[in-house]
C-alpha positions in Angstrom: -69.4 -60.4 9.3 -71.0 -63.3 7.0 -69.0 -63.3 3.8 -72.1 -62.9 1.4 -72.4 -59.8 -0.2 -74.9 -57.7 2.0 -78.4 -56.3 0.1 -77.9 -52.9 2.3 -75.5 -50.8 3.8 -74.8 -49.4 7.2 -73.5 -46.1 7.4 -70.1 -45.8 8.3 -70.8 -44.6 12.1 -72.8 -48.1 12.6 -69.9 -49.4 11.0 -67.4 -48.3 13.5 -70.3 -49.3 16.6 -68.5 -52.1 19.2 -70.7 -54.2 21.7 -70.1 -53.3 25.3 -67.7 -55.4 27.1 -70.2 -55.7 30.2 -72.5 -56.6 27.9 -71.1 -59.8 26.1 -69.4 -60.8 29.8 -73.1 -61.0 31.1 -73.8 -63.5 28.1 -72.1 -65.6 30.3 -73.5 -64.8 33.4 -76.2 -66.0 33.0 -74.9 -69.7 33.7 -76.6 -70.1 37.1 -73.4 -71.6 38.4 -71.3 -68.4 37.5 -70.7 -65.9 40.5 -70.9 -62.8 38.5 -69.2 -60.0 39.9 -69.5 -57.6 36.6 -73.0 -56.7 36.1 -73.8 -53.0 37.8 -77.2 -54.0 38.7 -79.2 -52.9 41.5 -80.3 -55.2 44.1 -83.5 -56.4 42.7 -84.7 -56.8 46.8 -84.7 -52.9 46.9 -87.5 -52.5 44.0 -90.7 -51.0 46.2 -92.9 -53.3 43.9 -95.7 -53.0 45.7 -95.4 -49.4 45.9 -95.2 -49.0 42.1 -97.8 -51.4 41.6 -100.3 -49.5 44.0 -99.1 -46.3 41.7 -99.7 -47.2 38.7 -103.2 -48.9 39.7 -104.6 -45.6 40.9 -102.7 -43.6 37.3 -104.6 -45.7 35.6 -108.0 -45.6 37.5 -107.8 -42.1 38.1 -105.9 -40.5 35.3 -106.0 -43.5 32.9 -106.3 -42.0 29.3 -104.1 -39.0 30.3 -101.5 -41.7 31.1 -102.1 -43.1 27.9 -101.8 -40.4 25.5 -98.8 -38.8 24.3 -97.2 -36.0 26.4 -95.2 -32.9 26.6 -91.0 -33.6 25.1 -90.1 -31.9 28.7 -91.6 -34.4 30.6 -94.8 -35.1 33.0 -95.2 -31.3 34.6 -95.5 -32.2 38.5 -92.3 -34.9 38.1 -90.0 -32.3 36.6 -91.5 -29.4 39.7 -90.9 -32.8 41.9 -87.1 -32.5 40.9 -87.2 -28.7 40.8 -88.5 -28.5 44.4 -85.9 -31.6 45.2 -82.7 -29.2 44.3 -84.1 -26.5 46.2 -84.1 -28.5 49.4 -80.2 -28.9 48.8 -79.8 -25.1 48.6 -79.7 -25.1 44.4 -82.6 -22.8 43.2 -83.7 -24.6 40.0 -86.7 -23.5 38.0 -89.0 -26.1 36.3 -88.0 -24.7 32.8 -84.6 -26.1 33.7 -85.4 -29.9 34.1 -86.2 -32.0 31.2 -87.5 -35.5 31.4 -85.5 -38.7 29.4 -85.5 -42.1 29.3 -83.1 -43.2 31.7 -79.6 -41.5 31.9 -78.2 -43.2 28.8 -80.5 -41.4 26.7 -79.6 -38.0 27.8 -76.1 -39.0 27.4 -76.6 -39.9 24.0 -78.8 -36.7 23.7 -75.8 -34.5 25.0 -73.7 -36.6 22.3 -75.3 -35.0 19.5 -76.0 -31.8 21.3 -72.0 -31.0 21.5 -69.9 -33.2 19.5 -69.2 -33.0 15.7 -66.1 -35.3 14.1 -63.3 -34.7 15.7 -64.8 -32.7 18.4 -62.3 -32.9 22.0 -63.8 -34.3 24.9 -62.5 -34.4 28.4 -63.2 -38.1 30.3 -61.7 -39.1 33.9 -59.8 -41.8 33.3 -60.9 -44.5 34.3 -64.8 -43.5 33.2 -68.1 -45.1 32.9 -68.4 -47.0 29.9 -71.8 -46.8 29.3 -70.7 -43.2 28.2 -67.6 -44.0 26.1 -69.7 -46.1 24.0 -72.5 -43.3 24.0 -70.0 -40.2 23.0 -68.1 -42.6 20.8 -71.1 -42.9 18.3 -70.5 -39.0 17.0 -66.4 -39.4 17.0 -65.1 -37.5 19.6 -61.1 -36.8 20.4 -61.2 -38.0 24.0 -58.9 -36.2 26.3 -58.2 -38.5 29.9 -57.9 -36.5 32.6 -55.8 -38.0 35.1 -57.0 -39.5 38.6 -55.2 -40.9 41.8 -56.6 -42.3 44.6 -59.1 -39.5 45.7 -60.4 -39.5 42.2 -60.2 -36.8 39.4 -57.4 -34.3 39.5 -58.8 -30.6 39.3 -55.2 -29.3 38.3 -54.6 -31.7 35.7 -56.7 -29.8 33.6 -54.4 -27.3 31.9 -54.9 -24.6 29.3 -53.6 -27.3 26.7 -55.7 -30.0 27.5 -58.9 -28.2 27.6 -58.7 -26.0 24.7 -61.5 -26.7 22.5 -63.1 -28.8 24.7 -66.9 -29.4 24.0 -67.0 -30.4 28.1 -65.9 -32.7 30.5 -67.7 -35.9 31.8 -67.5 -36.9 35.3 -69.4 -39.2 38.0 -67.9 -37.0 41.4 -70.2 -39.8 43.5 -68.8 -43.1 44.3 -67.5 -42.9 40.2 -68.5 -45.9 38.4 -66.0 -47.9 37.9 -63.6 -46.6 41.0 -66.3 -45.8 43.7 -64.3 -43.3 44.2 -66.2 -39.9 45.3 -64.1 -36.3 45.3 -63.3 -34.7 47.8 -65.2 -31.1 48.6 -62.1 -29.3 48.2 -61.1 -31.0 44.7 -65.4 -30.5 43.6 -64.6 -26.8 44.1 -61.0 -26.4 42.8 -62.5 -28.7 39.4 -65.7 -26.1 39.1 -63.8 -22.7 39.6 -60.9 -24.5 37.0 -63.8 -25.4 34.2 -65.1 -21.8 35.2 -61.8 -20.1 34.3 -61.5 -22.1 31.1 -65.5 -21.5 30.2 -65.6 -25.3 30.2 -69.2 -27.3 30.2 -68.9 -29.9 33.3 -72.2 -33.1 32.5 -72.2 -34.2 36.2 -73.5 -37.8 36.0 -74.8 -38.5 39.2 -76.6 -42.4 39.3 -75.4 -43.0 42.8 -75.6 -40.0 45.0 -78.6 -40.8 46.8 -76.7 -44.5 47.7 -74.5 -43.2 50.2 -74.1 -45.4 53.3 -70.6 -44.1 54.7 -69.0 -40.7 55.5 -71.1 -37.2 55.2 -73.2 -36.0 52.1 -71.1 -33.7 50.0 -72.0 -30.8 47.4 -72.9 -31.8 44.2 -71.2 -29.8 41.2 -74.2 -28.2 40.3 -74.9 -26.8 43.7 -71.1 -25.4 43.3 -71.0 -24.6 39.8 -73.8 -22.0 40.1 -71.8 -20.2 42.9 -68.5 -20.4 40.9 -70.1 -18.9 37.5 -69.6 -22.3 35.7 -71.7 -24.0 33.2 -73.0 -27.2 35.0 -75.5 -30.2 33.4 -76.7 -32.5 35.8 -77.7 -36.0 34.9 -80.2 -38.1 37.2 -82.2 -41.1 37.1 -84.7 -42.9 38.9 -83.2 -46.2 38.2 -80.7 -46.9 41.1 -83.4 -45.3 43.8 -86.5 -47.0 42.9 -85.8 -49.8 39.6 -84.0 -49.4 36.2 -87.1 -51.0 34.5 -89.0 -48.0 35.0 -86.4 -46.2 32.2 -86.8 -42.9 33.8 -83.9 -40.2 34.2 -83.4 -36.8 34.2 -81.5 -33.5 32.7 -80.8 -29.8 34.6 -79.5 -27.6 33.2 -79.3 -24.1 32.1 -82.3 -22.8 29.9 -80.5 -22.8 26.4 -79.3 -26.2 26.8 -82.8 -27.5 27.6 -84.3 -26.0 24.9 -82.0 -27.2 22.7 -82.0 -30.6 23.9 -86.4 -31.0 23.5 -85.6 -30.6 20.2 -83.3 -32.8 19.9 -85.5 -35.0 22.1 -88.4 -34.7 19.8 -86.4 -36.0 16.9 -85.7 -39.2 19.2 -88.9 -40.1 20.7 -91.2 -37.2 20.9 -91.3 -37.8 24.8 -90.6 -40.3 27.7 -93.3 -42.7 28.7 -96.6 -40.7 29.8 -97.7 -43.6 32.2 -94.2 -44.0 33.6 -93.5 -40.3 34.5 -97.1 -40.2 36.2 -96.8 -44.0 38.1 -93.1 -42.7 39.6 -94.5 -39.2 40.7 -97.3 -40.8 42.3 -95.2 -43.3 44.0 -92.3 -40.6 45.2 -94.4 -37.4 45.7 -95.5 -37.7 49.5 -92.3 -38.1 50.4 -92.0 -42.3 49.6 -87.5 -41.8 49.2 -87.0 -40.4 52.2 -88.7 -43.9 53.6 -87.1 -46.3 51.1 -84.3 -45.1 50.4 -82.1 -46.3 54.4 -83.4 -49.8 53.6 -81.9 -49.8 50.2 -78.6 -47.8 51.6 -78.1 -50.8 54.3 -78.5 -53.4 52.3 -75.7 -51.9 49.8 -73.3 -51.1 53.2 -74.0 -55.2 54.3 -73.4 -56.3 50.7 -69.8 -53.8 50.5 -69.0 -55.1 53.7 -68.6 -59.0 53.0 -66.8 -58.1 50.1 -64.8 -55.7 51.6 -63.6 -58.2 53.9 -63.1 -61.1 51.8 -60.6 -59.0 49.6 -58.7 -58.4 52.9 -58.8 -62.4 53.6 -58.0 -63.5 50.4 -56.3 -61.2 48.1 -52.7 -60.9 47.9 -50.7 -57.1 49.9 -49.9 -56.6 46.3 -53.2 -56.1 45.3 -54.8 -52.4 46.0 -58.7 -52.0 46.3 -60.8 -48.8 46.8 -63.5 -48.8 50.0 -66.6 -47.3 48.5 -68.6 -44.6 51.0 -71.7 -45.4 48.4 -72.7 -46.8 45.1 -72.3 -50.6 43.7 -68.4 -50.6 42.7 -65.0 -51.9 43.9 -62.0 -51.1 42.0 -59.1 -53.1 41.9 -55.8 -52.8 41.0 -53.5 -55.6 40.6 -50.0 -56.1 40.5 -48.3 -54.7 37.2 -48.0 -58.0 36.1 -51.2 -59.4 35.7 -53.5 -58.3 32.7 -57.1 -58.1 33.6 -58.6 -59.6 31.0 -56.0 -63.0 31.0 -57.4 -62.9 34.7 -61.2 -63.0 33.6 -60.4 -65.8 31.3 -58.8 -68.3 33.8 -61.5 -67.0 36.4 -64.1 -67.9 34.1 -63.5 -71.3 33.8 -63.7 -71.1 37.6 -67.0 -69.9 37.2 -66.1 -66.8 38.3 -67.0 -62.9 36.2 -66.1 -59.9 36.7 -65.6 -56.6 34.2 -61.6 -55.7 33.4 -60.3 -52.4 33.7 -58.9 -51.7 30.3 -62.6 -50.7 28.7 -62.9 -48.4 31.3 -59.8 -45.9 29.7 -61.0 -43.6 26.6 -57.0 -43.5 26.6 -53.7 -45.6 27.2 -55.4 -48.3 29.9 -54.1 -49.6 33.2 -54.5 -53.8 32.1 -53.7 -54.5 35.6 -57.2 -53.5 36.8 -60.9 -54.8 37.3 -63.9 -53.8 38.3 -66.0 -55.6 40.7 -69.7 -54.9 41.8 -71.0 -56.5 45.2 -75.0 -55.4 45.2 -76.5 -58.5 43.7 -74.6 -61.7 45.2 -75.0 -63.4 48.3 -72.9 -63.1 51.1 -71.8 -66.9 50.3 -71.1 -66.4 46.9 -69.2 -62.9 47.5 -66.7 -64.9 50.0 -66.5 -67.5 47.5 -65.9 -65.6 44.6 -63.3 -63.7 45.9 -61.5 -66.6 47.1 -61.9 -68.1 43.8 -59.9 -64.3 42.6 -57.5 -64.7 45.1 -56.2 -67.8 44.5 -55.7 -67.0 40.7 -54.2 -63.6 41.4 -51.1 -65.9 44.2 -50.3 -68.2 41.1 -50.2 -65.4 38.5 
């Protein structure tokens, strides 16, 4: 901060506010000749532009000052009965007074920030966990409470008596997690709901990448489960990874009460999402538009895994482990116990080389021998590049 007195004062939560990591590595990303591993970006070649352009063309000729007037805090009516009707096909019978409409997932997170936590308030994260929702939670001063993870992702019976007592809820991504791209198991979705059940625990089921599955079979989502187990799940969605993130367009389920108590909430924030947005996306998606999109986009996130898949098999060191994603945008690394991440991003940096370390990730003690690479947005050249670039750094480590 400038050493001049300041004419104002921030409040002592803005105070305590950090930039994202991701955030300030991206600042140098954008150096053309940077091969930037660390942005979790969609491929911009899967955006249906013309598609969305047709849409909004015929909102705004057909329904054009409708789409420009303010709307309802629960969202655009046939977008939230789109996703209503999208649940029931996968066997979960949601009713439209369930589904509230937000501004991209990071809003409702921040929504469901100041809908649980006060000061001090305990809140259960996997650990590693998205940090997007670290920083979200972090704004109303939670107690963070890892849950512990292996290989196959969060562990169910990690989560004793003593570690969730008092517990607003616990946060976890159970698709191709972001950073790990680890997914859970059926077995350990059901053990974790009928656990949080037992303890009358809230699960918020972030789900970005669920519909980006290119390997292995489709698997129950937490909500589906949670309803059959008696526990209390919210499920986060968003249109951003399935159609573009620009659109800023994302979605709550959840039990009555919590929906109700999040429009207010909403109300206070921004009275509603986007009108034209909400109408231009259900137009685009409601004859059935995903179900044609969405293998294109799936295969070109299987090629893109692939090359770097097997330039981490060239190149890197046995010593090094790596997951193999069945979906999403994310490769997790681990390194050998030696070698800090984020003295690794330096020296690969001025190889022109980015990518995200892992120590950000943990709302807890970290694992500095970690990083985070994402594959979706650099050419098959680069990817084999890149890596080698890693490699080579990680031998002489």
């Amino acid at each position: 901060m400038d050493s001049y007195t300041l004419p104002y004062t921030f409040s002592q939560r803005a105070q305590k506010l950090t930039s994202s990591t991701i955030r300030e590595i991206l600042k140098v990303t954008e150096r053309p000749e940077v091969i930037s591993f660390a942005g979790g970006l969609p491929a911009p070649g899967g955006f249906p532009v013309e598609e969305i352009n047709a849409a909004f063309d015929r909102v705004l000729q057909q329904n054009g000052r409708s789409a420009l007037q303010y709307g309802p805090t629960e969202g655009y009516t046939p977008l939230r009965q789109w996703v209503a009707d999208d649940f029931r096909k996968r066997g979960v019978d949601i009713s439209l007074d369930e589904v509230l409409i937000v501004s991209g997932s990071q809003q409702a997170l921040d929504m469901l920030g100041k809908l649980f936590i006060d000061p001090g308030s305990k809140v259960l994260v996997e650990a590693p966990s998205y940090l997007g929702a670290l920083q979200s939670f972090s704004l109303f001063e939670p107690v963070y409470a890892p849950v512990p993870t292996d290989e196959g992702g969060l562990i169910p019976e990690r989560i004793t008596d003593t570690l969730a007592a008092g517990a607003r809820f616990l946060y976890a991504l159970p698709n191709f997690q972001n950073p790990t791209g680890v997914s859970l198991s059926t077995a350990r979705r059901q053990a974790l709901v009928e656990r949080c059940a037992a303890l009358q625990l809230p699960i918020v089921e972030d789900d970005p990448y669920g519909e980006l599955r290119y390997a292995g079979e489709p698997l129950p989502g937490l909500l589906q489960l949670g309803r059959k187990a008696g526990a209390t799940v919210v499920r986060l969605g968003t249109f951003s990874k399935v159609l573009a993130p620009g659109l800023r367009l994302g979605y709550i389920v959840a039990p009555r009460p919590i929906i109700a108590k999040l429009v207010q909430i909403k109300q206070a924030t921004d009275l509603h999402t986007a009108t034209v947005s909400q109408m231009a996306v259900y137009e685009t998606i409601k004859g059935g538009f995903l179900e044609q999109h969405l293998p294109a986009v799936r295969d070109l996130y299987k090629r893109q895994c692939g090359y770097m898949l097997e330039a981490l098999q060239e190149h890197f060191p046995d010593t090094c482990s790596y997951t193999r994603p069945e979906g999403g945008m994310f490769i997790w690394v681990t390194l050998p116990e030696h070698i800090d991440g984020s003295r690794l991003l330096e020296r690969a940096i001025e190889r022109n080389v980015a990518f995200v370390p892992g120590a950000p990730f943990y709302a807890g003690s970290p694992k500095t021998n970690t990083l985070r690479l994402s594959f979706v947005t650099v050419s098959e050249d680069r990817i084999r590049k890149g890596v080698q670039i890693l490699g080579e750094l990680i031998r002489a480590s």
